[in-house]
Phi, psi and omega in degrees: 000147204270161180275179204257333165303324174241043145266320170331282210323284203296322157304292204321307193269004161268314170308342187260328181287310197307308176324308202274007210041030210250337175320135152217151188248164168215129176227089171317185193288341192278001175249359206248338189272338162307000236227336179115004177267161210266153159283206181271333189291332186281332185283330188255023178296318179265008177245349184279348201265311158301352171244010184082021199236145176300100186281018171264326178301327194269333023165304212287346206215070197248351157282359211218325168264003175281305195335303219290308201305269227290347167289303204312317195274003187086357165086034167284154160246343182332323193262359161274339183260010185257309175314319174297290201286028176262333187275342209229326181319325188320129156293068206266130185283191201236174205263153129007283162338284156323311168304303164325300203274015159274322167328282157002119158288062200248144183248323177240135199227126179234134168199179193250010198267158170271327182301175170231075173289313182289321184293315167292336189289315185274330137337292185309317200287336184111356207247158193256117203260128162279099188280126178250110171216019164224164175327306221268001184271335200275337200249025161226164195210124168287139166277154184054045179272151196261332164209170176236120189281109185268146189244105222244339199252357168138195167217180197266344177254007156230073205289332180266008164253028161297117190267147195211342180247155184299337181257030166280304179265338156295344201261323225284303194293000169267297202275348167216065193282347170311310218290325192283325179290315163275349164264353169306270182348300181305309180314325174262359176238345177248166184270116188264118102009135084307110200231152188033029172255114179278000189075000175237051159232180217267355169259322185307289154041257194270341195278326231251309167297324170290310189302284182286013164260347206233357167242351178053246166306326195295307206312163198267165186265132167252182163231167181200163181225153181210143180278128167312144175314116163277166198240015155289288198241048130259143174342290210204165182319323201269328163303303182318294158317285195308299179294351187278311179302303184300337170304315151326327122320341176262300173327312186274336170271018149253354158285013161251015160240001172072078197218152167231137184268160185229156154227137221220128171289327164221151184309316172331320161333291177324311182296314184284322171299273166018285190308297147005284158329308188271315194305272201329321196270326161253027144284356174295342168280074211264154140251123186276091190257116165193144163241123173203144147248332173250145163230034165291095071236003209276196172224148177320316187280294198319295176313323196276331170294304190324281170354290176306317189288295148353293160309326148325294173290304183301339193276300185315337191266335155117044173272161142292142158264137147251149167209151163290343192060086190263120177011061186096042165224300232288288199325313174278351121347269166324311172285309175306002186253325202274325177309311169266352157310280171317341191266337180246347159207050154079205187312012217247173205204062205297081192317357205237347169297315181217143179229138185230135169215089176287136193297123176321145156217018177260073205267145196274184156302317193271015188251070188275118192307315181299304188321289182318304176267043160225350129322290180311316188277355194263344164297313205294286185313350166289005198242355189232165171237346196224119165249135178242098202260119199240119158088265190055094144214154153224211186252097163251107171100235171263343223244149170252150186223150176297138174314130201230324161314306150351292212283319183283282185318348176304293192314317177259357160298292171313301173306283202303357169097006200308149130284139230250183190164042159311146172246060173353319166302338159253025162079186160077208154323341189251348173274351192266295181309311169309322174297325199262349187256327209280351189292325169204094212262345165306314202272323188275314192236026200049184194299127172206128159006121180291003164296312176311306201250012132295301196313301151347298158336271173311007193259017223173001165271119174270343161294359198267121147265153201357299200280338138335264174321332182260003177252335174274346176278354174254355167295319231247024166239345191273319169342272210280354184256349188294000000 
């Protein structure tokens, strides 16, 4: 079983490829059956049984008894193709899982599964997915797509073109040679994820073997997770040795197709990496929620540098800004992210460095304005890991008052897991908020370092000045992203 050091290991490095865009996933049957969908031995069961055949016996060749049905049948495919879609059709929800890695900035998703598990999961996500799953898919582009889903074995609403028979897959390097070019292409330039995948099937193979005769040493490294052989589900002890081994022999030889394995005792395992995963890639994000009409005791030119310097250094540590543009704050925000923008890459306006989302302020007939922006913050903050909280006052009436926006967004930063990060030293709403996390600094923000929760500390002294302040807050973010 793998240690919490190299599942740590393996976010740190999927997490580093997702910076880079370089991440893809392949997701085999073993992620489609967590979802309530049958594997191939359970699909092909009621034809092994009608042909008379053991399907534990056949367990190793289950392309060769889909082969057997169809000669047997005359070379019919119906009832193979009825299996499918009786099998694949369920509005079935999709795992934890689907959901995380469609959230995920992953742009290309390959799997062998028939179902539309994946698709629907980035649909759900906001996002627009291009499904390739015949020759004639390769030569059009869905617009404004967000990614692209290769079905490399087929989809469940197009059950006779499914490859499901042993000449299905001898026939696959003539009828679908797209499928072969482009994961040849993927295999050598993106970082592959494997997930629910066993590795036996016969283009993976033949795709993964043209790779390594033709990069040798050179190949880029992929990753993948597999449950270790349990000793539940073997006959006996001796069975149990015997497959624990050969699995082990199968592991180092997929490290000569350049594949590296994490091995894992139960599935669940997957999910907390996953979750991990996604926690990691948005701490990488910050959000700067402030409002002000008043910076009393501080004075406005002061407060709008701090800010600007504040924005500045996250952008310098290679963090994200998010911001709302919030009253007397969100301008210095844009200006100190756009100052170092310009400064690390010339002329360019790198978009994925700062996401700016300002708030409506017109609400229509068919629009209740509170409802929208409180839509709105829970979209902004879904893009983040790190809240960051400045001043929050506004103006009612003659009276200056605590931000009650301020206040929501805390609320749903804290349900979404953020990590928090009033800065209490500019009063108002955000000393009101600094009091409550520092009060149970655990329950808001988890386990973390007494380094951490000095610097915190210091986020909540109105003696400090500014450049204080903005040196324990980029300590206690430099921390938590390590």
């Amino acid at each position: 079983m793998a240690s919490q050091a190299q599942k740590d290991q393996l976010v740190r490095a999927l997490s580093e490829e997702l910076q880079e865009e370089n991440l893809a996933v392949f997701l085999g049957a073993g992620m489609s059956v967590a979802a309530g969908f049958v594997n191939w031995a359970e699909l092909l069961k009621p034809i092994a049984e009608e042909l008379e055949l053991d399907i534990e016996k056949e367990q190793a060749d289950l392309v060769s008894l889909a082969q057997f049905y169809y000669n047997q049948k005359g070379k019919n495919r119906s009832k193979l193709n009825q299996l499918l879609v009786t099998n694949f059709c369920g509005k079935t929800e999709a795992t934890a899982n689907h959901q995380i890695l469609a959230r995920l900035p992953i742009t290309t998703y390959w799997t062998t599964n028939y179902d539309k598990l994946i698709e629907r999961s980035l649909e759900n996500a906001g996002k627009i997915p291009d499904v390739k799953f015949t020759k004639a898919h390769h030569l059009k582009t869905t617009p404004r797509r967000d990614a692209i889903v290769y079905k490399m074995h087929g989809d469940v609403e197009h059950p006779n073109e499914a490859v499901l028979t042993r000449l299905d897959y001898e026939k696959y390097h003539v009828e679908k040679q797209p499928f072969i070019n482009a994961l040849t292409g993927d295999i050598t330039s993106k970082t592959f994820l494997f997930l629910g995948f066993s590795f036996s099937d016969p283009n993976i193979d033949y795709i993964l073997s043209r790779v390594r005769i033709a990069y040798d040493e050179n190949q880029r490294m992929h990753r993948c997770i597999l449950r270790t052989v349990q000793l539940k589900d073997c006959k006996d002890q001796a069975d149990f040795e015997y497959r624990k081994r050969k699995q082990e022999y199968f592991v180092q030889d997929l490290l000569g197709y350049g594949i590296q394995s994490l091995m894992i005792d139960e599935y669940h395992e997957i999910t907390e990496i996953l979750e991990n995963l996604e926690k990691q890639y948005r701490r990488d994000t910050v959000f700067i929620s402030g409002a002000a009409h008043s910076y009393d005791p501080r004075t406005e030119e002061e407060t709008h540098q701090f800010v600007a310097n504040l924005s500045k250094a996250i952008i310098k540590e290679n963090f994200r800004v998010v911001s709302g543009f919030g009253l007397g704050i969100g301008s210095a925000v844009i200006t100190g992210a756009l100052e170092q923008i310009y400064m690390a890459y010339g002329e360019t306006i790198r978009s994925e460095r700062l996401i700016l989302r300002p708030f409506p302020q017109q609400a229509t007939k068919s629009t209740n304005l509170a409802k929208l922006w409180t839509d709105y913050r829970k979209d902004i903050l879904s893009f983040s890991g790190v809240a960051i909280f400045i001043f929050g006052n506004k103006l009612d009436g003659d009276d200056i008052v605590l931000s009650n926006g301020m206040r929501e967004e805390f609320e749903i930063a804290k349900e979404k897991g953020l990590f928090l990060l009033p800065i209490g030293a500019t009063g108002f709403m955000a000393k009101e908020l600094w009091d409550e996390v520092i009060d149970d600094f655990e329950t808001h923000n988890g386990q973390t370092s007494q380094a951490i929760k000095d610097c915190f500390a210091k986020l909540g002294d109105d003696t400090k000045p500014f450049n204080e302040i903005l040196s324990a807050l980029m300590r206690i973010l430099n921390e938590i992203n390590k």
